[in-house]
Structures are given as structure tokens and as C-alpha cells.
C-alpha positions, -999 to 999 in steps of 0.1 A, spaced: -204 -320 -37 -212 -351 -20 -202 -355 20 -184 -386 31 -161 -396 59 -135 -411 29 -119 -381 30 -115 -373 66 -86 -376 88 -86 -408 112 -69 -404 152 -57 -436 163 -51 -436 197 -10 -441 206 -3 -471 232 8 -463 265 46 -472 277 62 -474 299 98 -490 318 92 -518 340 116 -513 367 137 -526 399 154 -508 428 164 -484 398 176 -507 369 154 -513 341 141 -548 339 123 -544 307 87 -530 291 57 -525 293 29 -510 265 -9 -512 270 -26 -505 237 -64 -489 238 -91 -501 225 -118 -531 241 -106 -549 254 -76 -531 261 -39 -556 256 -9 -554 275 24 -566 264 54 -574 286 90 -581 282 115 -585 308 154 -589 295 174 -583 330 156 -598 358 175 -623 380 148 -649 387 129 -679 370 100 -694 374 64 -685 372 56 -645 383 20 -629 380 13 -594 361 -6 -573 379 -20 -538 377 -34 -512 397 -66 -494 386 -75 -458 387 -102 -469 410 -76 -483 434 -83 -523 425 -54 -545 416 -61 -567 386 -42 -597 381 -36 -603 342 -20 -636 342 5 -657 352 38 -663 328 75 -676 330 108 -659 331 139 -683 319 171 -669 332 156 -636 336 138 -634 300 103 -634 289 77 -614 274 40 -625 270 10 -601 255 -25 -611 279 -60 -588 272 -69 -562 303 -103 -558 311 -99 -521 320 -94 -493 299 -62 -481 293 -65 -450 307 -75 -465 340 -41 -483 343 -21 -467 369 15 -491 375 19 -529 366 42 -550 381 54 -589 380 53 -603 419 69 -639 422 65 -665 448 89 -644 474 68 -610 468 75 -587 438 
């Protein structure tokens, strides 16, 4: 009886998720899938701003990594941007806008 891998069971690693959140209301989403590079998708349906915000994140190691800038349009937006981390190094994201986040 011949030994392959056709046969065996494959683990694909589940994304991360996670609520992306202000003062207690939930602004939107946020999922990081694994893999190199590692890609983060954001959406954001309730925000009250437009304009241009940055994504960042903050790394297991303490760092904050900016992933891009994007635009909101009457509070709406989602974008999807490659992280150079891992995702299991990805502590919190957040969007920060010309007046702070």
C-alpha cells in the first residue's frame, strides 16, 4: 500500500476577527487572514467622519505599524492592504484621522 499525502487531512488556518470599535458602538470590522504576507481587511459602516484616516496596528513586540491610508465617505468604507507581520503578532488595529483616532 503505497504512502501519499492525497489522502491526508489539510488544517487551514481560520482568520482572525474582530469588532472595530468607538466609545462602545461598533463602527465596523476587522479580519486579518494568515499566511505571508499576512492581509487585513477593513470595513467601517457607522463612523461619523470623512476624509482620509490611516490603519494602524500594534505589534506583539510593542511597534505600531501603519498599513495604509484610505477614505471614509459619509462614514463608509472598507479597503483590504497586506501586513508585513504575522498574524499572530497583531495585537489591536485602529483608523486615526487628522484630529487623532
Amino acid at each position: 500500500m503505497a504512502h501519499g499525502s492525497a489522502n491526508q487531512p489539510s488544517a487551514t488556518a481560520r482568520p482572525v476577527t474582530g469588532q472595530l470599535t468607538s466609545n462602545g458602538q461598533t463602527l465596523g470590522q476587522v479580519i486579518i487572514s494568515s499566511g505571508s504576507p499576512s492581509w487585513m481587511i477593513m470595513t467601517v459602516n457607522e463612523a461619523k467622519w470623512s476624509g482620509v484616516v490611516w490603519c494602524e496596528v500594534s505589534l506583539a513586540n510593542g511597534r505600531i505599524e501603519t498599513i495604509g491610508t484610505f477614505t471614509l465617505a459619509n462614514g463608509y468604507g472598507s479597503w483590504i492592504a497586506p501586513i508585513k507581520a504575522a498574524e499572530s503578532d497583531v495585537r489591536s488595529a485602529r483608523l486615526v484621522g487628522a484630529n487623532g483616532p
